[in-house]
N, C-alpha and C positions, 0 to 999 in steps of 0.2 A: 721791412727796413728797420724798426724798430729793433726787433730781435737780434738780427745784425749788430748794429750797433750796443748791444746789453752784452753778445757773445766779445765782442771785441775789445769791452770795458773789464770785464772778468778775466778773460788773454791777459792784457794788458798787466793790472792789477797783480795777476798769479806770477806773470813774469816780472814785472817789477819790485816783486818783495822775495820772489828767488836769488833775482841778480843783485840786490842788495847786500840780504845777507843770506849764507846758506845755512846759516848756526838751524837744526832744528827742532832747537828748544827756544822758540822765540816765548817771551812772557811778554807781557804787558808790563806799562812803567810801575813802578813799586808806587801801592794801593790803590793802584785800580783795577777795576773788576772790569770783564769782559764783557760788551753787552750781547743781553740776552738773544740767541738765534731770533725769538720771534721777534722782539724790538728791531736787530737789524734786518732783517726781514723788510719793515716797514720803512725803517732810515732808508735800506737802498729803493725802495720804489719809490719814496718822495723826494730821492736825488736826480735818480734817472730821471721822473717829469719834470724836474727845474730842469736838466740839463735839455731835453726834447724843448720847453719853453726857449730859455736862452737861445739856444741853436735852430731855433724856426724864427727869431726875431717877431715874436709875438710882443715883447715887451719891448720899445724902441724911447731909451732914455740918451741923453748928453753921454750922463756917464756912467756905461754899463757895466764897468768893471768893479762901482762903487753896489749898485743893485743887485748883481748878480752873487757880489762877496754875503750882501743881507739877505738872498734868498736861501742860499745857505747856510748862514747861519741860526734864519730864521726854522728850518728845519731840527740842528740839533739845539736848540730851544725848545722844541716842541719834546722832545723825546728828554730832555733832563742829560743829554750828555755834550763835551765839547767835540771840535773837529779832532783834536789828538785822541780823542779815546773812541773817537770812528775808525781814526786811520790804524794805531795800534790793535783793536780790536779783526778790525778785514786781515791785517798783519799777520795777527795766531791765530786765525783761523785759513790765511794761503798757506801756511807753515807747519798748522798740527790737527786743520781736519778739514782739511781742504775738501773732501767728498760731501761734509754737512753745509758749505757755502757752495757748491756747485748744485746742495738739494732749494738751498735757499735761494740760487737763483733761475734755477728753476720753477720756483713758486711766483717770483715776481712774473717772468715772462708771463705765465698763465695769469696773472693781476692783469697785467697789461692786454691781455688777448681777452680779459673779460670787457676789463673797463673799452675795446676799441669796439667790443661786439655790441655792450651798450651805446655806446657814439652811435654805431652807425644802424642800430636799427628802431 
């Protein structure tokens, strides 16, 4: 199920930044850098488990739309970058190497099938 849902965020993602734009020289906003494959690498598997938390209603607050904005946030905190230079960064890489973020998220699925393998045994 998981998986599913990681394939369908990537979908999503690939088409959403095609049908935007199709220019395919997309850059990042002027000075800033790319973040690094293996950093995002990281940012998306500690997206994906906020987003599996939120969406299991594990965390059941007043107001979720206020918690769920800090759990997010609280991730690119962790990593030293903002959400625009997550979003721009997923951007030129659906755009100019898109086969290195289909390897990267293939890495995470296998993150996630280790860490379920640890859960469950």
């Amino acid at each position: 199920m998981m998986k599913y849902k990681i394939l369908v965020t990537i979908v999503l993602i690939a088409w959403m930044s095609y049908s935007c734009n199709q220019n395919s020289d997309i850059q990042t906003q002027t000075g800033k850098e790319i973040i690094s494959a293996d950093t995002l690498e990281l940012m998306i598997f500690d997206i994906h488990l906020t987003d599996a938390i939120i969406t299991s209603k594990i965390m059941k607050t007043k107001d979720n739309a206020a918690v769920d904005s800090l759990l997010y946030q609280s991730i690119y905190d962790k990593y030293s970058y903002s959400k625009d230079d997550f979003e721009q960064t997923l951007l030129f890489y659906a755009h100019n190497k898109l086969d290195s973020l289909n390897a990267i998220y293939d890495r995470v699925i296998e993150r996630f099938n280790i860490r379920k393998g640890e859960i469950y045994n």
